[in-house]
C-alpha positions as CSV (number, residue, x, y, z in Angstrom):
1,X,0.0,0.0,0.0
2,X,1.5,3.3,-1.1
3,X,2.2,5.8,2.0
4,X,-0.1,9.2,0.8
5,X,1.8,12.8,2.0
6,X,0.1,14.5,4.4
7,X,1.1,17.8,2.1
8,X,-0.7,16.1,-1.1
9,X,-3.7,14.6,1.4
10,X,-4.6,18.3,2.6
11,X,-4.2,19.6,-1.1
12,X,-6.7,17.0,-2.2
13,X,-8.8,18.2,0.6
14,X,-8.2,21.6,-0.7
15,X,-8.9,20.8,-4.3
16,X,-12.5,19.8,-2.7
17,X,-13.2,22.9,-0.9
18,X,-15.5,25.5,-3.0
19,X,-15.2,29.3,-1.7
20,X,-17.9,31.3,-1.8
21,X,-16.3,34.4,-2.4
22,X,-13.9,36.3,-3.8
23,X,-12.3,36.7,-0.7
24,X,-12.0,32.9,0.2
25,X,-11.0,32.2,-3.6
26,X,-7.7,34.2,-2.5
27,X,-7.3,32.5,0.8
28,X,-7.7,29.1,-0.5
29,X,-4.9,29.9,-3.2
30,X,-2.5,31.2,-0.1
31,X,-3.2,28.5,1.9
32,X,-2.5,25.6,-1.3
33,X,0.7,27.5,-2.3
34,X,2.3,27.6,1.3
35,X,1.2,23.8,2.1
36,X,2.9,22.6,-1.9
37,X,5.9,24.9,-1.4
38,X,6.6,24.4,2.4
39,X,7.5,20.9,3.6
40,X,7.2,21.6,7.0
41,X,4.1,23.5,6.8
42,X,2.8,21.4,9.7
43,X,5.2,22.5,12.2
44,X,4.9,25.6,14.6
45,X,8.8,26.1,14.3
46,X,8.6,27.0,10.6
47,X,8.7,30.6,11.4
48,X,7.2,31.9,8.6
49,X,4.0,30.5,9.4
50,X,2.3,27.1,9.6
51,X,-0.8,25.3,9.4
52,X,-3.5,25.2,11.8
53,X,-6.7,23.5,12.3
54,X,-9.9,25.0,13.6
55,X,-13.7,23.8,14.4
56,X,-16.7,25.7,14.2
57,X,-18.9,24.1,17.2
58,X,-23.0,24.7,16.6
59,X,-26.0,23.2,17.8
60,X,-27.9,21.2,15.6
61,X,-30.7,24.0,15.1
62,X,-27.7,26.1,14.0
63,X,-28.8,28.7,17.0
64,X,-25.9,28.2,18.9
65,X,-22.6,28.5,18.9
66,X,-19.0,27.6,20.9
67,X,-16.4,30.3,21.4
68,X,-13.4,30.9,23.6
69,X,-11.6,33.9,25.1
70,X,-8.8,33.7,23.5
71,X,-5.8,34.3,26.7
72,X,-3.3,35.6,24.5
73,X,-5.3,37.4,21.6
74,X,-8.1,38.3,23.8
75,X,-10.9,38.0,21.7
76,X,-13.3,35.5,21.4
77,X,-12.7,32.8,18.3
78,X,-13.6,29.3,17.8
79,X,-11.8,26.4,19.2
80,X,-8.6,25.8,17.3
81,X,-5.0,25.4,17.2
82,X,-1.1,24.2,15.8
83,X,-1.1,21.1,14.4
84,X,2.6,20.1,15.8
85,X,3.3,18.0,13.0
86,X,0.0,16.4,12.5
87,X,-1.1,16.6,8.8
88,X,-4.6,15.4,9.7
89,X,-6.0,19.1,10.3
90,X,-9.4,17.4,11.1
91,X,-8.5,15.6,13.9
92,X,-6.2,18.6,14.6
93,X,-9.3,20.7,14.9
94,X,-11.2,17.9,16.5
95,X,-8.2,17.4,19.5
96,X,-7.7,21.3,19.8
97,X,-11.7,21.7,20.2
98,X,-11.9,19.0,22.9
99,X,-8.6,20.4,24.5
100,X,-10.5,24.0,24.8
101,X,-13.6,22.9,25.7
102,X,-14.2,19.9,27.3
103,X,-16.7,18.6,25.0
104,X,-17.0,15.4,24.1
105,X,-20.1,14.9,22.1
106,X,-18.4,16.7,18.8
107,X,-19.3,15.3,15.7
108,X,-18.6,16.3,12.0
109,X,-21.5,18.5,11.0
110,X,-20.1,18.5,7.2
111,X,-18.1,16.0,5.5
112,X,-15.1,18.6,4.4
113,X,-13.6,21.7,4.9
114,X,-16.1,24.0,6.0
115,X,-13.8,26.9,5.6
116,X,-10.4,28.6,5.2
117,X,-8.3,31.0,6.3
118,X,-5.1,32.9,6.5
119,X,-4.2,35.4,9.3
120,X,-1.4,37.2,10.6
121,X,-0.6,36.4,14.6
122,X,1.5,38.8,16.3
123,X,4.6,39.0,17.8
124,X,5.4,37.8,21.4
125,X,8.3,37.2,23.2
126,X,10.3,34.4,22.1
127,X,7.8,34.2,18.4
128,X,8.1,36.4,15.9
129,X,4.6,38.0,13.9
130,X,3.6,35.0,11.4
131,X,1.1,33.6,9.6
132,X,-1.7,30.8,11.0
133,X,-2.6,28.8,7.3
134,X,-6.2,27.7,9.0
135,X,-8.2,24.6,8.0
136,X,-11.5,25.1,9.7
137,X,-13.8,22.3,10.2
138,X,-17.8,22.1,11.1
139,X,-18.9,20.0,14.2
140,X,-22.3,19.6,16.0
141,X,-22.2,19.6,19.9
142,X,-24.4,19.7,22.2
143,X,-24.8,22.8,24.3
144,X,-26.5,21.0,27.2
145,X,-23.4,19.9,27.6
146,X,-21.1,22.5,29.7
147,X,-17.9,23.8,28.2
148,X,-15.0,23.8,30.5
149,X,-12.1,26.3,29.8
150,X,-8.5,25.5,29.8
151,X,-5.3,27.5,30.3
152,X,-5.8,28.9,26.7
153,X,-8.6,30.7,27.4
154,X,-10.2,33.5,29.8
155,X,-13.5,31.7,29.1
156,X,-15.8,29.2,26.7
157,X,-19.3,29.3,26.5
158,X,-22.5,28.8,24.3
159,X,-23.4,32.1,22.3
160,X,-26.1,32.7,20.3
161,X,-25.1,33.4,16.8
162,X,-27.7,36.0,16.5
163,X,-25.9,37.6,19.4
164,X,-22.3,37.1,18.0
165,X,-21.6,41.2,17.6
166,X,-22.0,41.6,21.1
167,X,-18.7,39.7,21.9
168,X,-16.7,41.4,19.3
169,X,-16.2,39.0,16.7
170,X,-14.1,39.6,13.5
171,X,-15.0,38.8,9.6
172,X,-14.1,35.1,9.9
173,X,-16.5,34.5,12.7
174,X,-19.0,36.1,10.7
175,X,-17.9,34.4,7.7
176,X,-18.5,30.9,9.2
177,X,-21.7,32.1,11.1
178,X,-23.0,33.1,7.7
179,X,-22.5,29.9,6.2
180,X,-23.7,28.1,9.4
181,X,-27.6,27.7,7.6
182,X,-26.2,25.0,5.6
183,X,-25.2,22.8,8.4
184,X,-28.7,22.6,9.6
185,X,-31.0,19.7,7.7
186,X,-34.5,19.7,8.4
């Protein structure tokens, strides 16, 4: 059985994923041209930037949402994280969303990549500014179930997506709050 790259994997994963706008069309064509140029595209030490994987955690009425306070951005985002290696960005998102949450009754809500994007993280001590390549997956979880935070964050919790703006959200919250209707089936 022939051994399949986790670089040509994701590409093929990639090559699946439709944007919806113009916008995404541009992301998507970052994010394939860092992963086929960039062996180590999967690890945090390639300073230029890396790939990350991230879940976007509704209900299944697609009412609710899961976010995190974010400790060292300070804003609230969805679960998600560095893939160390791993060049399985779903279970990457999967592990990172469990990890921040303490959920355990995630499940895929959509059998791709729900979304993609590219973002600048800014310096720190030790790490300088660089880019997070982000592979976001959907999920279904169940909000009776209560998040628990973890040293990444200030705080997790249930929000309404028709409340998102209150919490200060940026355009890729938006973005995948926008295409949460097509997660919901009837």
């Amino acid at each position: 059985m022939k051994t399949v790259d986790g670089r040509a994997r994701l590409l093929d994963e990639l090559d699946a994923y439709v944007p919806q706008t113009g916008h995404e069309r541009a992301m998507l064509a970052r994010l394939r041209a860092f992963v086929s140029q960039n062996p180590g595209c999967f690890e945090r030490t390639h300073l230029a930037g890396h790939v990350t994987g991230s879940a976007w955690i509704v209900d299944r009425s697609g009412s609710f949402t899961l976010l995190t306070h974010h400790r060292k951005l300070g804003r609230w985002l969805q679960p998600g994280g560095h893939a160390d290696g791993n060049a399985d960005v779903r279970s990457v998102a999967l592990r990172e969303a469990r990890e921040e949450s303490g959920l355990r009754s995630l499940h895929p809500a959509a059998a791709g990549i729900f979304d993609v994007d590219v973002h600048a993280i800014p310096a720190r001590a030790g790490e300088p500014e660089h880019l997070h390549y982000d592979v976001r997956f959907a999920f279904f979880g169940d909000p009776n179930e209560a998040p628990v935070a973890n040293q990444e964050s200030h705080a997790v919790a249930w929000v309404p997506i028709a409340g998102l703006e209150a919490f200060g959200i940026d355009d890729s919250v938006r973005r995948l709050a926008a295409k949460t209707p097509a997660l919901v089936t009837t």
